[in-house]
N, C-alpha and C positions, 0 to 999 in steps of 0.2 A: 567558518564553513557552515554551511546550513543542510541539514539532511531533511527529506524529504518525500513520502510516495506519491508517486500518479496513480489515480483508481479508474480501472476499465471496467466494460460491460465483456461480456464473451464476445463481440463480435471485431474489440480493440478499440470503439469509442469511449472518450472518458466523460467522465462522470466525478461527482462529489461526493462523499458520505454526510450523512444527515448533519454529522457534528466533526466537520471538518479537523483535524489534528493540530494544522499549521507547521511549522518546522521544527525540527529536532537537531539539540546541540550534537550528536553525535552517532554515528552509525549504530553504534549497540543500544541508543534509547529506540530510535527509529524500528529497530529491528525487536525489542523487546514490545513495543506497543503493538506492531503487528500481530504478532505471538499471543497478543492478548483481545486484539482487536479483532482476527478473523474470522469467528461467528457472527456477529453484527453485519460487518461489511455484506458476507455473503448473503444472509438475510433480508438486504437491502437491496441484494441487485447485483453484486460489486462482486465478478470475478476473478480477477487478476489485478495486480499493482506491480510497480514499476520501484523500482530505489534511485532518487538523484541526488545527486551530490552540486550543490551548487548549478543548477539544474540539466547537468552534465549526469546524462544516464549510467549508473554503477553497475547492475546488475535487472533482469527481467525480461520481458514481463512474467510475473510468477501466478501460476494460477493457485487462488486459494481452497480449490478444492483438495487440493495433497495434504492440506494440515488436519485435516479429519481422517487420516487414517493412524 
């Protein structure tokens, strides 16, 4: 299984982070990198991301302004 985020702009178009991830063996690394990842992203532009699972959508789109509070 491959995990995976889609990174959006606010308006739902996507977009790339500077230094792209690539895939993640597992939902909790996937989920841990975010967790680490979302000052950057947002910084860049990147408001919301998506989680897929084998590019079968899991959960989102999550807006990463919530992890700043």
């Amino acid at each position: 299984m491959a995990w995976e985020w889609r990174f959006e702009k606010a308006d739902g178009t996507t977009t790339e982070p500077a230094q792209p991830p690539g895939d993640f063996g597992t939902q909790g690394d996937a989920e841990s990198w975010i967790g680490e990842s979302w000052p950057e992203l947002l910084a860049e532009g990147i408001e919301q991301v998506t989680l897929l699972e084998d590019g079968a959508k899991v959960y989102g789109p999550m807006s990463l302004h919530g992890a700043e509070d």
